[in-house]
Each structure stands twice: as C-alpha cells, then as structure tokens.
N, C-alpha and C positions, 0 to 999 in steps of 0.2 A: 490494390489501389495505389496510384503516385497520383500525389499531387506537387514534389518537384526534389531535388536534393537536396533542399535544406529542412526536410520537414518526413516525419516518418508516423504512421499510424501508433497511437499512444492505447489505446483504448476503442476495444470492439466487441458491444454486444448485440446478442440476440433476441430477440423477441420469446421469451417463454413458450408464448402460445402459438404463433406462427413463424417456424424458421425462417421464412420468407424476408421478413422483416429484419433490417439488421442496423444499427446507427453505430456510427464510425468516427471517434477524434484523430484529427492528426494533429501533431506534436512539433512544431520550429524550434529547435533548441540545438545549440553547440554548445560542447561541452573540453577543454584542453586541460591541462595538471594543473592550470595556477585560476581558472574562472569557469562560472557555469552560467551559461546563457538560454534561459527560456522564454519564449514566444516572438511574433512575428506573423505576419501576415496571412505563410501559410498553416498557423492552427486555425484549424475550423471543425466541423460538425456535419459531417455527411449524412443520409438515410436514403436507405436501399429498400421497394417493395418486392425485389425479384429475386431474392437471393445473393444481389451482389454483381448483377450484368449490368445497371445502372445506377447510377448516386444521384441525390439529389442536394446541393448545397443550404443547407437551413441552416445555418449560422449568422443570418440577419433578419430573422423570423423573428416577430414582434414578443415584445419583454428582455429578449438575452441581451447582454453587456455590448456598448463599444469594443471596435478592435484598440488594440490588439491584443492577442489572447494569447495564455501561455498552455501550460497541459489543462489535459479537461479528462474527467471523471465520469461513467455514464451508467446507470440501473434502471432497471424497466420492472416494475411491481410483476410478480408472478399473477398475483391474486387480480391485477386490473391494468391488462397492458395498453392503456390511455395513459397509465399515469407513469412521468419518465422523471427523474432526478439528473441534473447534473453540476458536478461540481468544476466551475470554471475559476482559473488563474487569470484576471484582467486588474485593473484599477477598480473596477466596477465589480468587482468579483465577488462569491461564494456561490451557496446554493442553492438552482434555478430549479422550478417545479414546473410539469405541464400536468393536466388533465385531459387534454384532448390529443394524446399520439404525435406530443412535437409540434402541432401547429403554431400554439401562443405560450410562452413561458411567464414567469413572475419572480423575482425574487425572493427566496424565502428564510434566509439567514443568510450573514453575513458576517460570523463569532471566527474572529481570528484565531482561536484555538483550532478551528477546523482547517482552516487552509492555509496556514504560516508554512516557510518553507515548501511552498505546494509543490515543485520538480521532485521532489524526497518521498511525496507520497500523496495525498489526492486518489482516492478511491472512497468509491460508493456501494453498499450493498442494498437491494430491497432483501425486508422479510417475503419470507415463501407465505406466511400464513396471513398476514395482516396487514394491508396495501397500507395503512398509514404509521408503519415502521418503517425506517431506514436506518444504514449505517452508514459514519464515514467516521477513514482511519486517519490517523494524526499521531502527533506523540503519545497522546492519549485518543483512545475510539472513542467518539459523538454513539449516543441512540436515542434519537426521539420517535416517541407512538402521536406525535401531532404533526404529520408529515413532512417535516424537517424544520418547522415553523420554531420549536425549541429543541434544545437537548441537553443530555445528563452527558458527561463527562465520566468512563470509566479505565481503567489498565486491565491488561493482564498481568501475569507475574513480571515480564521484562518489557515492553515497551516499544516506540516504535513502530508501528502496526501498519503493513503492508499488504495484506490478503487476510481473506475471511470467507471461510464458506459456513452455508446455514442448511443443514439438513432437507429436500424440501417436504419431505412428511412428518418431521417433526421438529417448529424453528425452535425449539428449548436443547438442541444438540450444535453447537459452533463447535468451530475450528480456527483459529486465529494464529497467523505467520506474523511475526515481529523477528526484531534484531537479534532475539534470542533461541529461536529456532520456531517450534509451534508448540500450541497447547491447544485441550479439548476441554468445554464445558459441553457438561449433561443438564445445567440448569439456565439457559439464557443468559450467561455471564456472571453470575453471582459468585462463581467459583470457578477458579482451574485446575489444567493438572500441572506437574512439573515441567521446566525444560531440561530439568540435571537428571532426563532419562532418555536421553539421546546423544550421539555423535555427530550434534551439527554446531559449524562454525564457519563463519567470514573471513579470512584473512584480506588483510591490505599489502603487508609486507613480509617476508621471511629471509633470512640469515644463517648462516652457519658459525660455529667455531672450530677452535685446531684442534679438540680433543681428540681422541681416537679409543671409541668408534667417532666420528665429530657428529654433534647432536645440531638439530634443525628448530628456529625459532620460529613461531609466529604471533606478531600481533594480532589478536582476534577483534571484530568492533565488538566496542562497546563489554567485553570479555574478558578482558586482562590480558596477559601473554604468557604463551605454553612452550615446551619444549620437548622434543623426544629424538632418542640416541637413532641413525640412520638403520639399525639394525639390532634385533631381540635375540634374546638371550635362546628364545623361543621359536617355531617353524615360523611366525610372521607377526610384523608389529599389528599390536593392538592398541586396546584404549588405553590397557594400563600400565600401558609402556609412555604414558604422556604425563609431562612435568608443571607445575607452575611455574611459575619462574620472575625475575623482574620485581619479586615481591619487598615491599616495605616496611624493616623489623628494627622497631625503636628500643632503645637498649633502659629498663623500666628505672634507671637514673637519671634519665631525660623527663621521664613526668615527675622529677619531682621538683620543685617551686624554693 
C-alpha cells in the first residue's frame, strides 16, 4: 500500500475469521536527531474486503475524530469480528470502538495514561476468549473486561510495553515485550516471569577505551551501562564476559549528617 512519502503504514491487521478482511493505518511522521514529528494528513485508516487488491478509505466514517491524525492502533475481537478497537493520536483522540465492522465508531475512553507519548507506543490487543476485553500498551498496560469503556492500570516487571501476545486457546497465558526485554504470565497478568534470564538489550550508543584488550561500552535504555573486553579469555565472548560499569559508589562518610 502507498499512500505517499511522507506517510508509511504503521499498523496492519487481519481479520481473525476472514483473512480477506484486512484494515490498514498509515502513519505521517518525520522523525531527525533533535525532533519527532507525528501526523498529517496522510494518517488514515484503510479497509480491504479482498485481501489487499483494493482499499477502502474510512477514516471519515461517522464517530472517528477530526484530522489530523497521528499514529493509530487497531484490534479486531477474535471472539466477534464486528467489533474493531482503535486507538487514535488526534486532539480528539483515544479509544474508538465499532460494533458493526468499521462502519460507525464511538468513543470510548479517552485516559491520558493510555495514549501520552502515543508515536512511542499506541498498541491494541483483543482478548482471544472474551470480545469485551482489550488491551492497550503504555508505560503501564490498560485492561478493561467493559469494552474499553474503563480500565485498571497494570506493569510488568520493567515497563514500557510495546507488544503483547495472548494465547488464542488459552487467554490466561501472555507474553509481554517492553524496554526490558519480554516476560510470560501463565496467570492473565497477575504474575511474571524475569527479564534477568535473557540476553536482550537496546543500545543507543557505544564507545571504546585504550585499554588493551580495549573493552566496548554501551548504554542500554532504560538499563544502566555495560561493558566487555573486545576479546575472552575463552573460544568466544559470552554473557559473562559483560561488565557494569558507570556505577555510582558513595564513600559511607557521605551519609553521615
């Protein structure tokens, strides 16, 4: 799909029950080293009955917000593909519910905890088992069971929550992507597992020094900053060949008063 250079599909799902069906955001945003620029004219809301040979533009389909629109969010209920969620970036903004397969929407919250910073994240999930659960991610993940109309505010262990998958034969098993890597509940989020059993991290930046071997820095987000020698002692670097570093060690006659 193009709908022009300044604008790239952000978000494209399918219809659970009929692959045929597909609705499509695109995304106007520029983004340089010193600003981030989201929405424009061409964000909109495409829907496809064919597979994707034809679009249909419904992004001024009765209930959704005035333009302009910045990223948009989209979930299609497994259990009742009439009912579509989406979470839009406008002045007008949050989250729009249909009943009837996209024809007429509504608004149905509008809790700045759900869509602050929305280009950083704005994601929707339906439950597989129970059309009047959704999710949406944020610093903290939204879940309401009254069709988005309210919701509880919950974390994982780290934060930031950018992806989430829900089992679809059994939604009491998640999977949850944030800043910190991923974690799994087996109980509908009441509980995680660790992220400090994995080898995942984001760098923004890295550096070296003149040691020799000279060791490689990086800041991790949100992660502190680590360090490890260019070369192990061993046939190849591993995890625990990897250093802290950057760390902050108060001399314990500084706390005293």
């Amino acid at each position: 799909m193009y709908v022009s250079d300044k604008a790239g599909v952000g978000d494209i799902i399918l219809d659970p029950n009929n692959s045929r069906i597909i609705y499509a955001a695109t995304w106007q945003m520029k983004r340089n080293g010193y600003r981030m620029d989201s929405g424009g004219p061409d964000s909109k809301v495409f829907r496809s009955y064919d597979g994707g040979d034809s679009w249909e533009d419904i992004s001024e389909f009765n209930g959704l917000p005035s333009f302009p629109w910045g990223i948009v969010g989209i979930a299609i209920s497994p259990v009742n593909s009439k009912r579509i969620w989406m979470m839009i970036e406008a002045d007008d903004g949050g989250l729009y519910r249909s009943d009837d397969g996209g024809n007429n929407w509504k608004k149905v919250n509008s809790n700045r905890a759900l869509r602050q910073r929305a280009w950083y994240y704005t994601r929707v999930y339906a439950d597989t088992q129970n059309e009047d659960k959704v999710y949406v991610l944020n610093v903290s993940y939204g879940v309401s069971t009254d069709g988005g109309n309210t919701f509880t505010l919950k974390n994982a262990p780290h934060g930031d929550h950018h992806d989430l998958w829900i089992d679809p034969n059994d939604n009491m098993r998640l999977a949850i992507a944030d800043d910190g890597g991923a974690q799994v509940s087996n109980d509908g989020g009441n509980n995680w597992t660790t992220y400090f059993n994995q080898p995942t991290a984001q760098f923004y930046r890295v550096s070296t020094d003149n040691s020799f071997p000279y060791r490689i820095y990086g800041a991790q987000q949100d992660n502190s900053t680590i360090r490890i020698k260019h070369r192990s002692a061993s046939s190849s670097i591993g995890e625990r060949d990897w250093e802290p570093t950057a760390e902050v060690k108060v001399h314990i006659l500084h706390l005293i008063l």
